[in-house]
Kinemage of the C-alpha trace (Angstrom):
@kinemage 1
@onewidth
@group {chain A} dominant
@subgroup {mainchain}
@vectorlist {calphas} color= white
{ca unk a 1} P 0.000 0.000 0.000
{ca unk a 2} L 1.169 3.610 -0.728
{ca unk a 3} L 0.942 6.784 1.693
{ca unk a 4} L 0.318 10.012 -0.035
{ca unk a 5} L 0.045 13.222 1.616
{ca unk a 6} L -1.064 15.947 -1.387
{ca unk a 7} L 0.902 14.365 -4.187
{ca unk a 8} L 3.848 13.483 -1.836
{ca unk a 9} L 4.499 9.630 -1.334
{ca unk a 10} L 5.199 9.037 2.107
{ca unk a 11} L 8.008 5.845 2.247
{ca unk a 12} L 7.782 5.532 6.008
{ca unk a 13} L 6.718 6.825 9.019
{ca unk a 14} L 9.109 9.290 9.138
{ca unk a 15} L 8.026 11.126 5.974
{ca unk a 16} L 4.897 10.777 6.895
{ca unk a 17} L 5.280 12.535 9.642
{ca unk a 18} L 7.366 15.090 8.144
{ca unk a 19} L 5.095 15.649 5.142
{ca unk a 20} L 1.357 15.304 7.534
{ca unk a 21} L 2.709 17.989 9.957
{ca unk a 22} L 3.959 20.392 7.389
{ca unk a 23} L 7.661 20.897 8.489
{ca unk a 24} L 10.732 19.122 6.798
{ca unk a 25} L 12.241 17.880 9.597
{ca unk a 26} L 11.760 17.434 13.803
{ca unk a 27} L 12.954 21.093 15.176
{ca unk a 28} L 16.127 20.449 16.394
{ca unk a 29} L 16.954 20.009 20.305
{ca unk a 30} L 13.174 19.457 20.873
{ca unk a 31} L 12.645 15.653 22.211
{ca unk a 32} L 8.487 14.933 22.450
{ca unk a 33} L 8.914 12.722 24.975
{ca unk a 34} L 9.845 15.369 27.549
{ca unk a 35} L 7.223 17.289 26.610
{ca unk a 36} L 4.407 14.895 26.246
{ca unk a 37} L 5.273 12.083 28.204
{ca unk a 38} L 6.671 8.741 27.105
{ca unk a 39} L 4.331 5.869 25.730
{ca unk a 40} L 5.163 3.659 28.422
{ca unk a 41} L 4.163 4.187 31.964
{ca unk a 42} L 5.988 6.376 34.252
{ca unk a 43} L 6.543 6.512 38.347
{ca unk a 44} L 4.795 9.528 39.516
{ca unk a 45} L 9.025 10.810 40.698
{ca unk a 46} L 9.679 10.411 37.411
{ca unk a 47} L 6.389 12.509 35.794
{ca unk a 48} L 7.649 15.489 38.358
{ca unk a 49} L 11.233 15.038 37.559
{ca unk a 50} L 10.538 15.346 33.717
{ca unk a 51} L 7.626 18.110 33.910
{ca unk a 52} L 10.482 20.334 35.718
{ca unk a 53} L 12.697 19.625 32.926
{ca unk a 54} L 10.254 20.629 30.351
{ca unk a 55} L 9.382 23.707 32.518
{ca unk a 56} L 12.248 24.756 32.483
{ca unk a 57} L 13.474 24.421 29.017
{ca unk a 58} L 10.214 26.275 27.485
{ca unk a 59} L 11.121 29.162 29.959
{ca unk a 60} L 14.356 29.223 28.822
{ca unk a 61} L 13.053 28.709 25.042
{ca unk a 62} L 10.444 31.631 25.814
{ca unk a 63} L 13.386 34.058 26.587
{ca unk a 64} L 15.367 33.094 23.559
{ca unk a 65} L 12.297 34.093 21.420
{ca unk a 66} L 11.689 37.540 23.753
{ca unk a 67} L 15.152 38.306 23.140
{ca unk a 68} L 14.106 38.254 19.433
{ca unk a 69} L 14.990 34.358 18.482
{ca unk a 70} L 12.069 33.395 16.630
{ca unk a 71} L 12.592 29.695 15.818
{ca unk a 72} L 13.091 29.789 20.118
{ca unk a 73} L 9.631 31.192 20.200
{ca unk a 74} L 8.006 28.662 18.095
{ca unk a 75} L 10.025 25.585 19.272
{ca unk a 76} L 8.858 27.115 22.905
{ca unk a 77} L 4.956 27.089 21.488
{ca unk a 78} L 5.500 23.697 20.249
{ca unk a 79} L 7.087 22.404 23.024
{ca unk a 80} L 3.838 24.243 25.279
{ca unk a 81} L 1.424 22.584 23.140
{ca unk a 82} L 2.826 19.076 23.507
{ca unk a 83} L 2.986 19.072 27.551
{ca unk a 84} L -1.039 19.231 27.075
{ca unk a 85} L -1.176 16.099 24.083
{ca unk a 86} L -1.105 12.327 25.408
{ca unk a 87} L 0.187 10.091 22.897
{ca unk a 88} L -2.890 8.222 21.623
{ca unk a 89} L -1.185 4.702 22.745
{ca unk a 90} L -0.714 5.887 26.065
{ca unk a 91} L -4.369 7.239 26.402
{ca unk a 92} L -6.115 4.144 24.973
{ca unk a 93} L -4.266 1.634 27.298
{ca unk a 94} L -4.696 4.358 30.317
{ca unk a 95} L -8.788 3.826 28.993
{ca unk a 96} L -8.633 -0.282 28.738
{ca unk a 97} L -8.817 -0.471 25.198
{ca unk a 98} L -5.854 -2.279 24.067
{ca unk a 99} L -5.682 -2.424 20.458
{ca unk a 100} L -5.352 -5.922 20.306
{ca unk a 101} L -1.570 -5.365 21.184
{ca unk a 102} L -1.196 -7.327 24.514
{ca unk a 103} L -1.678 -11.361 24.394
{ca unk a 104} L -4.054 -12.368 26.765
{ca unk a 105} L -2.600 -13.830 30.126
């Protein structure tokens, strides 16, 4: 089967990614899964520890972009935006609906 986003062909997740979201590449220094959270659980020390991270490297992106860096400013936005997102594995096995991923015990 073949992915196509507009008249792009999408080889693999990657592109698809790239070419879905609208931007070439992932903006550089900007990991998602401080941000939003890793798809596997996490110990509530560990949810604290990395939500004080990610605090404080949007503040610290936010100042770039008030001192007039403007890819800061939107990597600072994006980075904003994904502390509120929860990976859509995570939040279907938080619900109980597996998609058919785990064997039955």
């Amino acid at each position: 089967m073949r992915t196509y986003i507009g008249s792009h062909q999408a080889l693999n997740a990657i592109e698809f990614e790239e070419l879905a979201l609208g931007f070439d590449e992932l903006p550089l220094g900007i990991d998602r899964d401080l941000f939003r959270g890793p798809l596997t659980p996490e110990s509530p020390e560990e949810r604290a520890a990395r939500l004080d991270v990610a605090r404080e490297v949007i503040a610290d992106l936010a100042a770039q972009g008030e001192g007039g860096d403007e890819a800061a400013a939107w990597d600072a936005l994006y980075a904003d935006a994904l502390t509120r997102t929860v990976p859509f594995l995570r939040a279907a096995r938080s619900a109980g609906r597996s998609a058919g991923t785990e064997a039955a015990a």
